[in-house]
DOLOPA-743191 format. One record per residue (C-alpha): residue in one letter; x, y, z. Coordinates in steps of 0.5 Angstrom, whole numbers, padded with zeros to 4 digits, always signed. Each point is the difference from the previous one (the first is absolute). Layout:
AXYZ/...
//
This chain:
X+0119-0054+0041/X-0006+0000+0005/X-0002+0006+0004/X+0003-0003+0006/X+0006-0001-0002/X+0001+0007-0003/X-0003+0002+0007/X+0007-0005+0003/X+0005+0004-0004/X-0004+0007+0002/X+0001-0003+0007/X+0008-0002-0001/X+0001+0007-0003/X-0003+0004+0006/X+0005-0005+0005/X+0006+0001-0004/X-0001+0009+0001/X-0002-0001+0007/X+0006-0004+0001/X+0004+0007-0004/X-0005+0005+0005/X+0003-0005+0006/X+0007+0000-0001/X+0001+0007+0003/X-0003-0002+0006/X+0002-0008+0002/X+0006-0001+0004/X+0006-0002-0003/X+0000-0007+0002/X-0008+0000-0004/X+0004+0003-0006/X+0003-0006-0004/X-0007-0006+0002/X-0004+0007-0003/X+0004+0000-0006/X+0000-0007-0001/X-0007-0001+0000/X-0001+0006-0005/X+0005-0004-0004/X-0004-0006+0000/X-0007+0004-0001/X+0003+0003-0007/X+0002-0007-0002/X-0008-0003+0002/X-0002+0006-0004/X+0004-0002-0006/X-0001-0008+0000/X-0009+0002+0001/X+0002+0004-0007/X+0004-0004-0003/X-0005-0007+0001/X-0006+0004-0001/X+0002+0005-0007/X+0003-0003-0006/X+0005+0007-0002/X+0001+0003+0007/X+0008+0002-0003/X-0001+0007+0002/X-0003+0000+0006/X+0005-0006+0003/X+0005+0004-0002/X-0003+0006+0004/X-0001-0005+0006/X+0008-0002-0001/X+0002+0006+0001/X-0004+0002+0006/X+0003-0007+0004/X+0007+0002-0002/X+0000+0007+0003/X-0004-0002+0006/X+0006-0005+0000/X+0005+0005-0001/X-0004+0004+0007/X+0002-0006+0004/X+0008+0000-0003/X+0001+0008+0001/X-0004+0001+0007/X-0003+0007-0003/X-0006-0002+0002/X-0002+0006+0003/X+0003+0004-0005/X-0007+0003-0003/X+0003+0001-0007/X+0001-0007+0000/X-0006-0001+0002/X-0004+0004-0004/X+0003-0004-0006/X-0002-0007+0002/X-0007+0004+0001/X-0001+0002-0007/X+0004-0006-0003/X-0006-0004+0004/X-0005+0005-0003/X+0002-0002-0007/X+0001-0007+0001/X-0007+0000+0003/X-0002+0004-0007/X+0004-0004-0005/X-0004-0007+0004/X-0007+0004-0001/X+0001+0001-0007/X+0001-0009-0001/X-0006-0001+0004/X-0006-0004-0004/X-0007+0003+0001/X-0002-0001+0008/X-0004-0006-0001/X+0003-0006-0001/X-0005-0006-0003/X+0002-0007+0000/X-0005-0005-0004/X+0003-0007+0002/X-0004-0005-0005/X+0003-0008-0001/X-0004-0004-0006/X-0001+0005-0006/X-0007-0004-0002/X-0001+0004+0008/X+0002+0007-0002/X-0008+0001-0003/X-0001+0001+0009/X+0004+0005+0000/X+0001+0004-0008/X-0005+0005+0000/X+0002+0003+0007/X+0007+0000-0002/X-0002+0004-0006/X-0003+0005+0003/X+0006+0001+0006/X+0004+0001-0006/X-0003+0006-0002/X+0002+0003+0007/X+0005+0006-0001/X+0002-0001+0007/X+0001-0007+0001/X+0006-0005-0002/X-0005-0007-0003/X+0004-0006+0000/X-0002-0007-0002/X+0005-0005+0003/X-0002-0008-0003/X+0002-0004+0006/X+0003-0007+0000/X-0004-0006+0002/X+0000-0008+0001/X-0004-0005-0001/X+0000-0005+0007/X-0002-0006+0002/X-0006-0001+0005/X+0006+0000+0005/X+0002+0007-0003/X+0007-0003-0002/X+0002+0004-0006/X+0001-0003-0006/X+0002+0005-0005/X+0000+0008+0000/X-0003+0004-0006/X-0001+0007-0003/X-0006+0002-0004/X+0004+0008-0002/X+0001-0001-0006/X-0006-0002-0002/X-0005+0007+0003/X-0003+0004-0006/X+0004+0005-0004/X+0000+0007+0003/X+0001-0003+0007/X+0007+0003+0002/X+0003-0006+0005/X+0002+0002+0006/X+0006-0007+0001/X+0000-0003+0007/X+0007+0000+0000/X+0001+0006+0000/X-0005+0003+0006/X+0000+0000+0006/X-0007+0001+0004/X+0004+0000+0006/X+0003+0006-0003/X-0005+0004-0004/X-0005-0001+0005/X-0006+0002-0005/X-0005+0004+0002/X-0006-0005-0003/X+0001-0007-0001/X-0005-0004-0005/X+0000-0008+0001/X-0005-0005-0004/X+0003-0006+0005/X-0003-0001+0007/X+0003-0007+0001/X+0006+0001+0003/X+0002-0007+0003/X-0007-0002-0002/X+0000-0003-0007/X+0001-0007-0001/X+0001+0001-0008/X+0006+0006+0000/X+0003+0005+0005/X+0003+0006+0000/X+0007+0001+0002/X+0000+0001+0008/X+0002+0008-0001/X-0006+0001-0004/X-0005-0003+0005/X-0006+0006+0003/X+0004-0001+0006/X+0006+0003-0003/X-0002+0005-0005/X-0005+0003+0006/X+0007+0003+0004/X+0002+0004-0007/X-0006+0003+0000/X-0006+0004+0003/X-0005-0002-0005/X-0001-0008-0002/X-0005-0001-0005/X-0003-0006-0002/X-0004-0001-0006/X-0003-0007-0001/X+0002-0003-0006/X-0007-0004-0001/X-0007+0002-0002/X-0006-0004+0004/X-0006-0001-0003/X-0003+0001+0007/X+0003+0001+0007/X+0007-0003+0000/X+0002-0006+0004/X+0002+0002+0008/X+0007-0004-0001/X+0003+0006-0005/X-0002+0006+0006/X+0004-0003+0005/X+0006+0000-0005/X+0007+0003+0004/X-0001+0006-0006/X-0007+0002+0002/X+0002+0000+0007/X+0006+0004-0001/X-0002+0005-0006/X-0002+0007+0002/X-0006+0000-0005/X-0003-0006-0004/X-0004+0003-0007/X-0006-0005-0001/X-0004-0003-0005/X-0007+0002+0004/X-0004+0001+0005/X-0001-0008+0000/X+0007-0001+0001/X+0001+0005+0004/X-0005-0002+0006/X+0004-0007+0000/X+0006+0004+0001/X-0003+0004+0006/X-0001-0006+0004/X+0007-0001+0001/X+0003+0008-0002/X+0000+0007+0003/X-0006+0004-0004/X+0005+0006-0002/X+0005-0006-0004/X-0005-0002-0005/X-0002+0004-0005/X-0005-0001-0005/X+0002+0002-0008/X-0001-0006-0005/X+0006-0004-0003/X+0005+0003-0004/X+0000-0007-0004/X-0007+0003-0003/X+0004+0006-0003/X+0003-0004-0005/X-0006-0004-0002/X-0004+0007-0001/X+0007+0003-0004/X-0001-0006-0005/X-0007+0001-0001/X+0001+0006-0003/X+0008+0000-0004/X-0001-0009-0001/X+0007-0002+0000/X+0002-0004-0008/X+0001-0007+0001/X+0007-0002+0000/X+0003-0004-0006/X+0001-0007+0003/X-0007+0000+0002/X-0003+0002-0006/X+0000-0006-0005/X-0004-0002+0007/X-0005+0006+0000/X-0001+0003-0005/X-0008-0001-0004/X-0001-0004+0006/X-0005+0000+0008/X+0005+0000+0004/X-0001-0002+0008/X+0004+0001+0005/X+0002-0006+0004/X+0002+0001+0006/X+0003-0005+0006/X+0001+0002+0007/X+0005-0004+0006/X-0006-0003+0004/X-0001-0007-0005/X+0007+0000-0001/X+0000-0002+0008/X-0006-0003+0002/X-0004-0002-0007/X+0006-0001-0005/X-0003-0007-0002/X-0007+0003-0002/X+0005+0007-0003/X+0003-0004-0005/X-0006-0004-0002/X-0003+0007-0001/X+0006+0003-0004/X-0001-0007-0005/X-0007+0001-0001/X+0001+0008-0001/X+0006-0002-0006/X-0005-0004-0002/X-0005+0004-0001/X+0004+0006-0003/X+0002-0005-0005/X-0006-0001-0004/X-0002+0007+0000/X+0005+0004-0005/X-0004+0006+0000/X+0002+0001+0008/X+0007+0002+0003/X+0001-0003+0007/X+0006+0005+0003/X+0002-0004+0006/X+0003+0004+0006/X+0001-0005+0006/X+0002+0004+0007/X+0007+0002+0000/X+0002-0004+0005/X-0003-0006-0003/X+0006-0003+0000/X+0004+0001+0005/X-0006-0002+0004/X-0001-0007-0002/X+0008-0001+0001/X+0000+0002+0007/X-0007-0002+0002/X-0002-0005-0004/X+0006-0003-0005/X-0003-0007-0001/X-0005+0004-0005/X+0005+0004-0004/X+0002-0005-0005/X-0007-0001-0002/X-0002+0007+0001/X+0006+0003-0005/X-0002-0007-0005/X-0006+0005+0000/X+0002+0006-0002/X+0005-0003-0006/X-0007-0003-0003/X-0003+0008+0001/X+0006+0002-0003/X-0001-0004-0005/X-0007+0003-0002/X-0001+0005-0006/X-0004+0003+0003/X+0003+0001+0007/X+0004+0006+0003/X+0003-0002+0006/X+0002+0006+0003/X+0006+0001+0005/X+0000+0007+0000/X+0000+0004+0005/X-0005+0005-0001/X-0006-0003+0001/X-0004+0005-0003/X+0002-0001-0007/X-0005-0006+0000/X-0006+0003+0004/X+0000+0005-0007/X+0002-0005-0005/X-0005-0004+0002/X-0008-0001-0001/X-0002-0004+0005/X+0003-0004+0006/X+0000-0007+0003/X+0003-0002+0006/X+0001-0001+0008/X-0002+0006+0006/X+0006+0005+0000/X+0001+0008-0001/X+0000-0001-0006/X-0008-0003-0001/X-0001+0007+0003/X+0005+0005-0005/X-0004-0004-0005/X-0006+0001+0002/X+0000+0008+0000/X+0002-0001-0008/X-0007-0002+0000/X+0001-0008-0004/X-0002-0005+0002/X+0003-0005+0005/X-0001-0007+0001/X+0001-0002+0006/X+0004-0008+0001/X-0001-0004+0005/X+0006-0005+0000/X-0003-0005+0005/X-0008+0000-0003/X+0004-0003-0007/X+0003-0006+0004/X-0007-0001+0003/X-0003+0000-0006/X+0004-0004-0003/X+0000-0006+0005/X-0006-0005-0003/X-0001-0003+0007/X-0001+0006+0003/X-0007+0001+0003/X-0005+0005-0003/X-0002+0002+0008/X+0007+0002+0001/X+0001+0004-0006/X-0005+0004+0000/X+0001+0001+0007/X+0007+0004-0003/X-0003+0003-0004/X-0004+0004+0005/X+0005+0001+0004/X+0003+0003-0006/X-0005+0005-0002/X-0001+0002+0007/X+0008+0002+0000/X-0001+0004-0006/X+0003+0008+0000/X-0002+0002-0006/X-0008+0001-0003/X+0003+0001-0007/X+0005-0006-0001/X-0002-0007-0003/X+0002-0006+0004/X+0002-0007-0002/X-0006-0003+0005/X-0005+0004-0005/X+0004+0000-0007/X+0006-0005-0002/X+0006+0003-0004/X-0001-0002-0006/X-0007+0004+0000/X+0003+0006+0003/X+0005+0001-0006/X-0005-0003-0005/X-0005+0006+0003/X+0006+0005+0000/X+0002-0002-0008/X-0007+0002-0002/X+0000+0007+0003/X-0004-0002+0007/X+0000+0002+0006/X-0006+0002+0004/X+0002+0002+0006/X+0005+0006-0003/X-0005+0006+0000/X+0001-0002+0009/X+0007-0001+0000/X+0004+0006+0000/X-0005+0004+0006/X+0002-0006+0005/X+0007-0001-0001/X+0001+0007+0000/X-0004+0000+0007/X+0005-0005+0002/X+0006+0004-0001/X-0002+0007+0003/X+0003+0004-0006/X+0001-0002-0006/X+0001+0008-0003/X+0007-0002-0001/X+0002+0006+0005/X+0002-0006+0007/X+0008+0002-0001/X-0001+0007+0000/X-0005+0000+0006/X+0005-0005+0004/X+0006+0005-0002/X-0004+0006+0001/X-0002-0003+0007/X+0007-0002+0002/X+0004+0007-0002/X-0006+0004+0003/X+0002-0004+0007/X+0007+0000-0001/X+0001+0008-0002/
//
């Protein structure tokens, strides 16, 4: 039960013995309306307890009797018997004390995550809430749909089950914001009505979850390797939260232009947490991976959403000539994690390319040496493994704190390549082109080094950009101690007490 629900009953409580105080005084025509309403008082007193607290018999019990003597006061007219009175009085006493005793800790916590492989954004804050003594942490996995690009749902799902163990799960249909009224509430999902790929039931839209709550926190679920785009500053999240916990000073000056200063607080992320925790306790492959794995390199493929949409030809001829690679080179593992919403992305905004895009991943599937990774903790494969190939995500960044090396694809330069008619002039203008949009001094790049030549280097024990790496991803990240979560929950409980 929040602090403001506490503080609704305590109120209730106060009216129901004002109307006792009142009833020696009112006239007779006011007696019955005044009784009725401190009936109806007790009755809301007893629907808050019974939503908010799980065993509550007592203290309904006390609140039971204290409605049936108010109602008795209304059948005997001895309202102005002092007596009388003065027995409704310590019955309303010990149903207000039998009420305290239910009650949870002041505070009242509300984590509100939607896809498990997301969680990472808000795990470390998360474990430092639950520490409190004084607060109740919940964390409340919401449905969500994938929609088409007119926003048409298509089917509903829900990823509660698939949180790590340990992680008690609040079931959405079971609470309700509405009467809960949290006192703080943390969200990773700005979108609203704005995602073209899923969407959130509309009750849990920022719009909503904002009149439950003094306290909308928005952490970002992606990790730049810069400034992020101004399209994700102008989210209905962003504008509704009460404060947003960002990455850097970098982004933080992006979401300036279009928020008020004391919004944006400049913490880090809490997904790098995760990756600092598995460099010092490396989780142990499991076993379906191993054959895969073990007495091999193993490289982190990833795939983001943007090729799927916009470069789906030259992504699938860049996944061909990636299997290819891999299969003749057994001391190499490749563990291929596509974006997790790969799928649902080429079905609601490019469903011509699915059929060739799945025959794809059945020809990985297929590999000795591949590991096609839908799990929904994507920090299982940042520790596994030993270098990384794959297009600009947060995970580039999360990767590049471990210090490994990082091959950076470039999908539409292997089409060009590839063309034999293809000017030089006009590729070698690309190429520059390129090499000026890099981010990153320590990452190699397909204009400079070609993928078989990065994992043929990477075999022998190479990489002569390491000893640089570590110091600039972690400038890039703020706060790679492992200490984001525990700010951000230190910030937010110091505010909100």
């Amino acid at each position: 039960m929040s602090k403001k629900q506490k503080k609704r009953v305590k109120q209730l409580f106060e009216t129901v013995n004002e109307g006792i105080q009142n009833l020696a005084t009112v006239e007779q025509r006011e007696v019955l309306p005044l009784l009725q309403a401190m009936q109806e008082t007790v009755i809301a007193i007893g629907d808050i307890v019974e939503r908010c607290i799980t065993d509550s018999d007592c203290a309904i019990a006390s609140l039971t009797n204290l409605a049936e003597m108010i109602y008795e006061l209304s059948l005997d007219g001895n309202h102005e018997d002092f007596m009388k009175r003065s027995e409704v009085s310590a019955c309303c006493e010990n149903a207000k004390q039998e009420v305290d005793k239910v009650l949870p800790p002041v505070y009242e916590i509300l984590f509100m995550p939607y896809k498990a492989s997301m969680w990472d954004a808000l795990e470390s804050v998360y474990l430092e809430a639950a520490k409190a003594a004084d607060c109740q942490v919940r964390v409340m996995p919401v449905p969500y749909y994938h929609v088409t690009e007119d926003r048409a749902a298509l089917e509903m799902e829900y990823e509660g089950e698939q949180f790590p163990e340990g992680i008690p799960i609040t079931d959405y249909r079971e609470y309700r914001i509405e009467d809960a009224l949290p006192d703080v509430i943390f969200i990773h999902n700005p979108y609203d009505d704005k995602n073209r790929v899923t969407s959130l039931s509309e009750r849990y839209f920022s719009s909503e979850l904002k009149k439950y709550t003094d306290h909308l926190v928005y952490i970002p679920y992606k990790v730049c390797g810069g400034k992020v785009k101004d399209f994700y500053c102008v989210m209905p999240g962003v504008k509704n939260a009460w404060r947003i916990f960002v990455q850097s000073k970098q982004v933080g000056e992006v979401y300036l232009k279009y928020n008020q200063s004391e919004k944006i607080v400049i913490s880090g992320s809490p997904k790098i947490d995760k990756v600092v925790y598995n460099q010092l306790h490396k989780p142990e492959a499991p076993d379906e991976w191993k054959r895969a794995v073990d007495g091999r390199k193993v490289f982190l493929l990833n795939t983001h959403l943007e090729h799927i949409i916009n470069d789906a030809d030259c992504m699938i001829c860049g996944l061909e000539q990636i299997i290819t690679v891999f299969e003749g080179r057994g001391g190499a593992a490749v563990l291929w994690r596509p974006h997790p919403l790969s799928i649902e992305t080429a079905k609601a905004m490019n469903p011509d390319i699915l059929n060739r895009y799945q025959k794809v991943i059945e020809r990985f599937k297929a590999l000795d040496n591949g590991v096609y990774d839908e799990t929904p903790d994507p920090h299982l494969a940042i520790a596994l493994a030993d270098a990384y190939i794959g297009d600009w995500s947060s995970m580039v960044v999360m990767f590049g704190v471990t210090g490994k090396p990082i091959f950076v694809r470039d999908v539409t330069l292997q089409k060009e390549r590839g063309q034999k008619l293809r000017e030089m002039a006009a590729l070698q203008k690309r190429e520059e082109e390129i090499s000026e949009g890099r981010r990153f001094e320590t990452a190699y790049y397909e204009d400079v080094i070609c993928l078989e030549d990065y994992v043929d280097m990477i075999l022998k024990g190479e990489d002569v950009l390491a000893n640089r790496r570590k110091m600039e991803f972690a400038n890039l990240v703020y706060n790679a101690q492992g200490n984001v979560g525990k700010q951000i929950w230190e910030y937010v409980k110091g505010e909100i007490g």
